[in-house]
N, C-alpha and C positions, 0 to 999 in steps of 0.2 A: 879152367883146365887143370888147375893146379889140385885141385882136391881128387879131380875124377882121378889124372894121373897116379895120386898117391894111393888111393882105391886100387889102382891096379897093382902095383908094384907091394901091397899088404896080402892081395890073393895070390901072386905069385910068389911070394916068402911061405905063406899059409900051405900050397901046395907042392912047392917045388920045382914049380914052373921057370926055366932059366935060370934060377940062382939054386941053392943050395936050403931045402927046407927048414924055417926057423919060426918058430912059434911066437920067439919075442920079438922078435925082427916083425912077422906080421902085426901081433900085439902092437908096435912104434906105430908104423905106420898106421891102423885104425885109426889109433889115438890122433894123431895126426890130421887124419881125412877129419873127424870131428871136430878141431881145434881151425881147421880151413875154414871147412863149411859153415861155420859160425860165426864167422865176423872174414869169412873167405877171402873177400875181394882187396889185397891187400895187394904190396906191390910185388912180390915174390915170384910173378910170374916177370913184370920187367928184369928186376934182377936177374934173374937165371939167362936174361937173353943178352943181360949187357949193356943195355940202353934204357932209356927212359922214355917212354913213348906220349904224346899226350892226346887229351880229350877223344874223340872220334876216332884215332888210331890204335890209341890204349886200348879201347870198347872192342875192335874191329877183332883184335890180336888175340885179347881174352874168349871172345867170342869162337873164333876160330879155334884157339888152342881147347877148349872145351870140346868141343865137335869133336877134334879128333884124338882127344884123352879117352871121348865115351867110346871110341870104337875099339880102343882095347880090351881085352879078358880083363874083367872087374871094372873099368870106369865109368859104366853106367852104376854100380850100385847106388840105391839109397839110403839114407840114416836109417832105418830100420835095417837093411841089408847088413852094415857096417854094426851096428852095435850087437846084431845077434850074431854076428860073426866073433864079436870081441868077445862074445859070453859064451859061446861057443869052445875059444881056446882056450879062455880062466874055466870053465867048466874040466875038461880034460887035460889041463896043464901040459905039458911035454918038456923034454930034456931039458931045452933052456929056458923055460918059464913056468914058475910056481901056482900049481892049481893054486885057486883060490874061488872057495863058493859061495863064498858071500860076493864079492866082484860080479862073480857073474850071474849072479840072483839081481843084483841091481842094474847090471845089463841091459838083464831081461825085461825087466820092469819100465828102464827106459824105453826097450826097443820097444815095448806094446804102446806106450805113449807115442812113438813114431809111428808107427803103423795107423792108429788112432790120426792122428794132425794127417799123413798121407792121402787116406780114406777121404778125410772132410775134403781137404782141397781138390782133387778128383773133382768130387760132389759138387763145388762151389764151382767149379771149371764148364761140369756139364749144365749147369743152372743157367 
């Protein structure tokens, strides 16, 4: 739940959706969603609730809170979604964030590697 969340709250910085449009603000949080979704499952979702949950409860909770992070604007995105977003804003840079084309050359390059791994697991899903 915790990455979808951070998915959403990086498109709406991106857009302007409820807060105030910021291109680095969404740049963070990308970065972020990526930095989750890669070793994600850590305890940040207890913390933020204040307690410590365990085994079958923990699962239940994460479980749940995921469901309902993906039903916001942006919290379904994928790593693919997410990095060509991020290459997206280092391409165009804005007010408070420094184009940068090389960043987002390699972005890019990551996201077709994501799209790539997406495609297969699909594939291996429907096998």
């Amino acid at each position: 739940g915790v990455a979808s969340a951070m998915s959403a709250v990086a498109l709406a910085y991106e857009h302007g959706v409820g807060v105030e449009e910021s291109a680095a603000k969404a740049a963070k949080w990308y970065r972020a969603v990526l930095g989750a979704s890669g070793g994600g499952r850590d305890e940040a979702g207890d913390c933020a609730r204040g307690e410590r949950a365990e085994g079958a409860e923990r699962e239940a909770w994460r479980d749940e809170a995921e469901e309902e992070a993906r039903r916001l604007a942006g919290g379904d995105m994928s790593e693919y979604d997410v990095l060509s977003a991020l290459a997206r804003l280092y391409e165009a840079g804005d007010g408070d964030l420094r184009r940068d084309e090389r960043m987002a050359r390699e972005l890019e390059f990551l996201a077709r590697g994501a799209r790539r791994r997406e495609r297969e697991s699909r594939e291996e899903e429907e096998e």
